[in-house]
N, C-alpha and C positions, 0 to 999 in steps of 0.2 A: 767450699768446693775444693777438690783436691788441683796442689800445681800443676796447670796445661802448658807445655811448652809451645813457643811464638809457631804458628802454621803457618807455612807459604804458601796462599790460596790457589791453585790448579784445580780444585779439589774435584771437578765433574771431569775433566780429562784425565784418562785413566791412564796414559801411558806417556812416560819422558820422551819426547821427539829425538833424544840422544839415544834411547834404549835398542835391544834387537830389534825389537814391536814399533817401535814408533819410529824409527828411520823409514816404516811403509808410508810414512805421513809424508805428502807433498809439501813443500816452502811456502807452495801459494796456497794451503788450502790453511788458513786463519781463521779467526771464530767470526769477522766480518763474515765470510763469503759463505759458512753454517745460516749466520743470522739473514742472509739474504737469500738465501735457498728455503729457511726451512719458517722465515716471517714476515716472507714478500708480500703476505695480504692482508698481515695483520696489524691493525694501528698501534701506539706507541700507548703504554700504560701511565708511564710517568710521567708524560706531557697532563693530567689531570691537575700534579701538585710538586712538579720542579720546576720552577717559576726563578731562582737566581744561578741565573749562565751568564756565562764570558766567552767573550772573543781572546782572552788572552789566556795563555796556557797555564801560568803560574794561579791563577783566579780562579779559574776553571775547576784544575786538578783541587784545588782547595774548597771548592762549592761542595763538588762529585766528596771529598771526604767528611764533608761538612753533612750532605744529606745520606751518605748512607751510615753515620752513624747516631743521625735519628732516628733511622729506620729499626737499625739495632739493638736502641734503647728499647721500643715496642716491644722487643723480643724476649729481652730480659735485662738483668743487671750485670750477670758476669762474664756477656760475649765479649771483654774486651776493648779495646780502641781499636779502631779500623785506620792502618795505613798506605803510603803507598810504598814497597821494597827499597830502603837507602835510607830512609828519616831516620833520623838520630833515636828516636824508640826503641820501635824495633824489641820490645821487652816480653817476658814470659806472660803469654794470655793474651798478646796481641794479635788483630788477625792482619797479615801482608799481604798487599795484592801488588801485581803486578802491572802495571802503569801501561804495556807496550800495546795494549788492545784498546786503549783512550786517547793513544798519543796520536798528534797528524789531522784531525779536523777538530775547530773548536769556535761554537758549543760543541760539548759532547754529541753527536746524534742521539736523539729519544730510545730505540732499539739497543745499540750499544748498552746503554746507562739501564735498561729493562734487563740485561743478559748479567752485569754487571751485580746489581741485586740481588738480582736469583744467586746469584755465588755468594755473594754477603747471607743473604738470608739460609742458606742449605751450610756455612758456615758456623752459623748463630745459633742455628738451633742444633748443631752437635756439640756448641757448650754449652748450653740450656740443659741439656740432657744428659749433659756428662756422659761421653761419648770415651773419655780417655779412661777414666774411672772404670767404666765396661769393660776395655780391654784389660787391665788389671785384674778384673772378677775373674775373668776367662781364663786367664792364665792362672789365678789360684787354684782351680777347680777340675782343669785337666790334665791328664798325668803326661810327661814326657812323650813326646812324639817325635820322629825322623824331620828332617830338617825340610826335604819335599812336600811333608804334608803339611807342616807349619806353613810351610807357603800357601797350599791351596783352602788352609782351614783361614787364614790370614784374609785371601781374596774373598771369601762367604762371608766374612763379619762385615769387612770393610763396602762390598756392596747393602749387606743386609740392613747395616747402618745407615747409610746414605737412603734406602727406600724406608725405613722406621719415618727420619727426621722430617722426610720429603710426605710421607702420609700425614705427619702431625700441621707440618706448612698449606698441604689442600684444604685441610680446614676453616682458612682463613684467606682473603685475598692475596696473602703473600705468598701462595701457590699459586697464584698465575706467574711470578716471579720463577720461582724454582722450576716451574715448566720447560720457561723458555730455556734456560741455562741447561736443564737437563738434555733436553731434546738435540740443542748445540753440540751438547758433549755426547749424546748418545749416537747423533752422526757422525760425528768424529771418529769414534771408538770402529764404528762399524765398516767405517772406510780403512781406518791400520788393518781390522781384521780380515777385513774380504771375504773368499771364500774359500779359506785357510783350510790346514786340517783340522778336525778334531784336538780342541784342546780347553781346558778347565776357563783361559783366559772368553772365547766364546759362550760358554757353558753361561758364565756369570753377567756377560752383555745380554744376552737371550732371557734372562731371567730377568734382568731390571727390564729392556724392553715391554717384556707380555705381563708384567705385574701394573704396569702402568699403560697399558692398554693399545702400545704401540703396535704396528701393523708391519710384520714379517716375516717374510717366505722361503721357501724350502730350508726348514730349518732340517737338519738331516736327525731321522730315527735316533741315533744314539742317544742323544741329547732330553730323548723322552720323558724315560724315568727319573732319571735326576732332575730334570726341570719341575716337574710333578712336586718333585721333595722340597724343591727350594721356594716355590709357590706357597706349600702349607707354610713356611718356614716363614715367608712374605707376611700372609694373614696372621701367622699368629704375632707378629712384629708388629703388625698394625693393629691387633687388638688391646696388647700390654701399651700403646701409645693412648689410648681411650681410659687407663686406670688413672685412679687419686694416688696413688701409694705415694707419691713423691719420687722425687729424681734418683736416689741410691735403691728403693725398692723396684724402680721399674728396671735399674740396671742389674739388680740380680734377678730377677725375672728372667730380660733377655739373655742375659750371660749363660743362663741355665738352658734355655731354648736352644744357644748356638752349641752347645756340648751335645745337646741330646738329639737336633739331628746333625751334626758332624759324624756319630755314633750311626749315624741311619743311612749315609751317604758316602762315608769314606771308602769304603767298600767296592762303590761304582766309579769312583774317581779318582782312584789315589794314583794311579799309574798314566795320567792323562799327560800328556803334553801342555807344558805351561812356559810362554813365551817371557811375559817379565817375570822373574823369578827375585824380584827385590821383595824384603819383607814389607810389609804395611805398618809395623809398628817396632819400637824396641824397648824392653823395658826399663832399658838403664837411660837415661835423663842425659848424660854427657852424649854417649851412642846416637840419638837420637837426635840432637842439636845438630850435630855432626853430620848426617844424614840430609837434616833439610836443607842443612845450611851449605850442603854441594847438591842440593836439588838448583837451590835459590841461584847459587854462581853461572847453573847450566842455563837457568830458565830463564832468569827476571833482564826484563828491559831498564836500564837505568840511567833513571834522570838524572842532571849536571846537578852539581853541588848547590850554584844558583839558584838553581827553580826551586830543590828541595829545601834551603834556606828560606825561598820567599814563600812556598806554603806554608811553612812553619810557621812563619810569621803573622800571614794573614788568619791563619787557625786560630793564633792565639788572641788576637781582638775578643773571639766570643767565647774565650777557654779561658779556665778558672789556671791554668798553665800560662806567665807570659815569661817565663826564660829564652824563647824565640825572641823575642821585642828585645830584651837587653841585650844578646847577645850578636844581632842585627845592627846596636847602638856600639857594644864594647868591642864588637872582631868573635868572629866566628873560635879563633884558636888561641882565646884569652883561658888559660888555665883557671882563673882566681874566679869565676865565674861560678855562682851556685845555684840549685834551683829556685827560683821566685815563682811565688801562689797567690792569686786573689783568693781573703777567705774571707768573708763576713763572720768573723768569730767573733761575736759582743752582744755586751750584755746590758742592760739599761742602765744609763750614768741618772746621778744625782747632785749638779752642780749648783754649789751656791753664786748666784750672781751679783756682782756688783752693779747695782744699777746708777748710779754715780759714775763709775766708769762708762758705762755702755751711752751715756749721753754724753758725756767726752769723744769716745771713738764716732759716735754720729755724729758731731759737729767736726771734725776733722776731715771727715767720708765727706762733707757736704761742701765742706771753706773749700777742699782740695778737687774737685771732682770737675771735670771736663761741664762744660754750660750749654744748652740748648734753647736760644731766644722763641720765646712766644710773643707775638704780637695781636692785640685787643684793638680793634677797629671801632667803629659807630660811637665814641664817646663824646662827650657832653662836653669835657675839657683835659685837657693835657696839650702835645705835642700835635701840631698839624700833619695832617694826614690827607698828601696832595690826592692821592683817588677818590678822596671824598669831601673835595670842597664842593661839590653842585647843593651837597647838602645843606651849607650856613645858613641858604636864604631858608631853607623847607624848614628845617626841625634845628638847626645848629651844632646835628651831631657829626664833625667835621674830625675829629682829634684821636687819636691812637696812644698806647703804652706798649713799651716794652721791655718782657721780663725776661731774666737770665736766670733760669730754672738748673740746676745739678742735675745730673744723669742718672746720677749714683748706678752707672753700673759696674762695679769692681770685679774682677775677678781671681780670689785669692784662695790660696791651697795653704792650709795648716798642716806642715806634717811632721808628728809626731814618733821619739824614739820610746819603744813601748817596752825596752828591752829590762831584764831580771834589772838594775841597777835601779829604776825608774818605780820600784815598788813602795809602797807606803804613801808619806805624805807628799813626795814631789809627785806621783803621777794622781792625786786628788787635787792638787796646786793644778797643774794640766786642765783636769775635769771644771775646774773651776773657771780657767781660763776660756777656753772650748767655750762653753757655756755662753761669757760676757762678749765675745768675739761673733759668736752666733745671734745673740739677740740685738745686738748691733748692725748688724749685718741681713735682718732679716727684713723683708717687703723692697720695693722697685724694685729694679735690673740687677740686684747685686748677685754675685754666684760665689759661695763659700762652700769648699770643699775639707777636707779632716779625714785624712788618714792615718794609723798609726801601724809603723813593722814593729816586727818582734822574728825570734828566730826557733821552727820546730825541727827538733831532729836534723838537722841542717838544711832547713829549707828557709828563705824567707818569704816570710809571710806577712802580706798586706791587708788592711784589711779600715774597713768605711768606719766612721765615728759619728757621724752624721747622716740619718737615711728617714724619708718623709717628714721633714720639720723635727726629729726626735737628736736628742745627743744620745749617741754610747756609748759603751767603754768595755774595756779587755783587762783580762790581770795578765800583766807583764809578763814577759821571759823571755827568755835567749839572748843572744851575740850581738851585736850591730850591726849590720848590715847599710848602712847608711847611701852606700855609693847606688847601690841598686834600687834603693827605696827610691831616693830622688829622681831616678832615671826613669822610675815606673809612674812618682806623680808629676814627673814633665809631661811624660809624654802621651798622659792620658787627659790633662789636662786640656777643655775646650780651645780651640782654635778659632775666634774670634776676633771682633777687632779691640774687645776690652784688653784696659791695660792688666797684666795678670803675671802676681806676686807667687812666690812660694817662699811660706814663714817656716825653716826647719827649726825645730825646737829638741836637743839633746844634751845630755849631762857627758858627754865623752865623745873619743876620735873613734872610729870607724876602725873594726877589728874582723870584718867577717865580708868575704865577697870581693866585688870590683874597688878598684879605685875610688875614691871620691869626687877625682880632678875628670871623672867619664861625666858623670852629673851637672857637676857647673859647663863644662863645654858644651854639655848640649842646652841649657838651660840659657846659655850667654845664644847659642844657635838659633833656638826656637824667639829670643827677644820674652825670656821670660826676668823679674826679678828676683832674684835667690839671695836669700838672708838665712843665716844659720845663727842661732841665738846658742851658745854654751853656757851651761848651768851648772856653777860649784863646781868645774872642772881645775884639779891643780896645778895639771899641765897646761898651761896654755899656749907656750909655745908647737906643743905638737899638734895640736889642733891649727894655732896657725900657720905649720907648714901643712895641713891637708885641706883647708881651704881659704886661704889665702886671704883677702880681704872682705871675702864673704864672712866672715864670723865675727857674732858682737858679744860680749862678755856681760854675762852677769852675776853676784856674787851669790845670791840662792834664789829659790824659787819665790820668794814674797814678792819679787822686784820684778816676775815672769809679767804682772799685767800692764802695770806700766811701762815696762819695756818693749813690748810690744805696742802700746800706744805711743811710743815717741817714735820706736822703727818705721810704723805706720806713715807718721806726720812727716817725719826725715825724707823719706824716701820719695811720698808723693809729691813733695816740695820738690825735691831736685830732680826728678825723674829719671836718674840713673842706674845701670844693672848692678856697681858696685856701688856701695856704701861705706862712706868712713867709721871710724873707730867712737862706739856707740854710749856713755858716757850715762850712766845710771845711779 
């Protein structure tokens, strides 16, 4: 699809409250006091299936963007991410809404969040449909025109668009949605216009109105014949919305439709009075950022830096996006900060395991592991067992045992540096590892996690090695990223009351992203313990100025299993979050 530049949703109020037209607009007439006028009898559609609200604003506002960009999904693939005006986004193709008709009671009201919709979804489907793509047809195919009628041929597309998108949404339940929002905004409009003079900016309220079957009066003579024209103009918009052609053929279709009756109507209307005289579109890309982006200054209500922070953040719990999360951890205005991705990119691993080892590391897991006594009643002989002496004279079963059973619930994170350096046999040495570590580790309470970053295009990317009982694996590449990987599997890391490791495993220092010393702090925070194993690194001084007594050396990757078995044994023995100098 061709580049959309980011919309600032108003999209059904048809006039800037700043403009000549919209200074008619009273302070206190808000899309509340629309929605309470014009849905006072009607129940709430999305109380059916929004079911997670908050009382708290930060929450909330993060729910309300969390479900309408499910809703969006429905609609297609390239409406976008839906945000609220100020998030750090904010980027080409995204759609912004304006937060100040949500703020002030929370939950959301059910109405509100139905009006709200309706604007997502009558958003959605003009990038569904490639709405911007249109205007570009239009302007290929019409010759030069005076700058006044550019305007009033500008106001016909841009309503004729909106009733296109809005016939294809009746289609489907999400035209109850785009109803109400319409109707909101069609009050609105109708209240800046009143009962004005004659002018093109009416002409085109009067024609959405009666296409959509609203109910109103003395509309005056003038308006006859051109309404007439813009009605066919309507149907045949909504017939081209019924074809297969695909989204660029339905768009020269209509492109051709708005030339041929602009040809049929300029004629009755070119000399009309027209109150906003801003154009609808521009076709230069810079022009046009520009444009919205002192709509947005005029318009949008804006959240504290705070709230927008903490939506971010909670977004990204179920967003394949957690640079919110790190950047909540490292300071909002840490430069050294890159993007971070959850990605399941892997492929099936095929690790030779040692099984010699993996009953080493199970007897380790078992000597070392927190004990939970069972006690065996009604026996025949052992230890007396004072609640059940009545028994000696009856049957002689008087005596109890007691056993001190392992837990074994561990909770350990392998995380692995998956970067270009790590390709060939040390990251099969890994796969190997992975493997013995895992089959040791597998059945009771235990929970063994395995992640591996790696760095694309400058992003890092995290991503599982372990998923339904299976090992996986990645082919290596990029930078290291180290600081952030760690900060990503602390913090994602169960919070439990098991005791809970994280084994970093890398052949080098950290060249890509945050600090390192961000990771162990929080990791000393959280009461987690953090072991950094370096492999065939010839620096090792620099490594040990980036993590300090967290790093244990070893000379190549043959010594990776064993080392890991003594860190193991080391560490559960002394239960500390640092560990001395590791001796292989």
């Amino acid at each position: 699809m061709p580049a959309r530049a980011t919309k600032f949703i108003n999209k059904y109020n048809m006039y800037d409250p700043k403009s000549e037209i919209g200074s008619n607009l009273s302070k206190d007439d808000t899309a509340d006091d629309f929605l309470d006028l014009i849905c006072s009898n009607q129940s709430s559609i999305s109380d059916y299936w929004r079911k997670n609200t908050s009382s708290i604003e930060a929450s909330e506002l993060a729910n309300i963007l969390r479900a309408l960009n499910k809703v969006a999904g429905y609609i297609g693939r390239n409406v976008g991410q839906i945000e609220w005006a100020g998030m750090s986004h904010n980027t080409s193709g995204h759609i912004i809404l304006d937060p100040g008709s949500m703020m002030g009671k929370y939950p959301v009201p059910p109405r509100k969040f139905d009006y709200l919709v309706g604007i997502v979804v009558h958003e959605a489907m003009h990038q569904t449909e490639w709405s911007n793509y249109l205007w570009k047809k239009v302007h290929e195919n019409i010759p030069e025109i005076k700058m006044s009628e550019k305007i009033i041929f500008h106001k016909i597309i841009n309503k004729g668009e909106d009733i296109y998108v809005d016939s294809i949404a009746e289609k489907s339940v999400l035209g109850l949605y785009t109803r109400i929002a319409r109707r909101v905004a069609m009050e609105q409009a109708s209240r800046i216009l009143g009962k004005g003079a004659i002018s093109v900016d009416a002409l085109v309220l009067h024609w959405w109105q009666i296409f959509f079957g609203e109910n109103i009066s003395n509309v005056n003579a003038s308006y006859k014949t051109p309404l007439n024209i813009l009605i066919d103009l309507g149907h045949g918009l909504k017939e081209i919305g019924g074809l297969t052609k695909g989204a660029t053929g339905r768009c020269e279709l209509r492109s051709q439709l708005y030339v041929d009756y602009w040809e049929k109507i300029k004629g009755l209307i070119s000399s009309w009075k027209v109150f906003d005289k801003t154009l609808c579109w521009y076709p230069e890309a810079a022009l046009q950022d520009k444009k919205i982006k002192q709509r947005v200054n005029r318009s949008q209500h804006h959240l504290s830096k705070a709230t927008i922070q903490n939506i971010e953040e909670r977004l990204a719990y179920n967003s394949s996006d957690i640079t919110p999360i790190i950047r909540s951890i490292v300071g909002p205005d840490n430069e050294d900060i890159v993007p971070t991705s959850r990605w399941d990119f892997n492929i099936p691993a095929h690790p030779v395991i040692d099984y010699k080892l993996v009953a080493r590391l199970k007897g380790i897991l078992q000597k070392y592991s927190d004990r939970r006594t069972i006690l065996t009643r009604g026996l025949t002989s052992g230890r007396v067992d004072r609640r059940k002496l009545y028994r000696a004279p009856i049957n002689g079963r008087c005596f109890l045992e007691k056993q001190k059973i392992p837990l074994l619930d561990w909770n350990i994170c392998l995380l692995v540096d998956a970067t270009g350096s790590m390709k060939g046999p040390k990251w099969r040495m890994v796969e190997n590892t992975l493997g013995t570590i895992h089959n040791a580790f597998s059945g009771f309470q235990n929970r063994l996690q395995a992640s591996a970053y790696f760095e694309v295009e400058g992003v890092c990317m995290i991503s599982n090695l372990i998923k339904e009982n299976r090992i996986l694996s990645l082919p290596p590449c990029g930078q290291t990223a180290s600081g952030q990987a760690i900060i990503a599997a602390a913090h994602f890391m169960p919070d439990d009351k098991r005791r809970r490791f994280i084994i970093h495993i890398t052949d080098g220092e950290s060249n890509f992203g945050c600090d390192v010393q961000f990771g162990i702090n929080l990791c000393r925070t959280m009461h987690i313990h953090l072991v950094t194993l370096g492999v065939a690194y010839k620096d090792r001084d620099a490594m040990r100025k980036q993590y300090g007594r967290t790093i244990q050396f070893i000379d190549h990757f043959g010594q990776l299993p064993s080392a890991v078995e003594k860190l193991l044994k080391w560490t559960l023995l002394k239960n500390k979050t640092h560990v001395a100098e590791l001796s292989v």
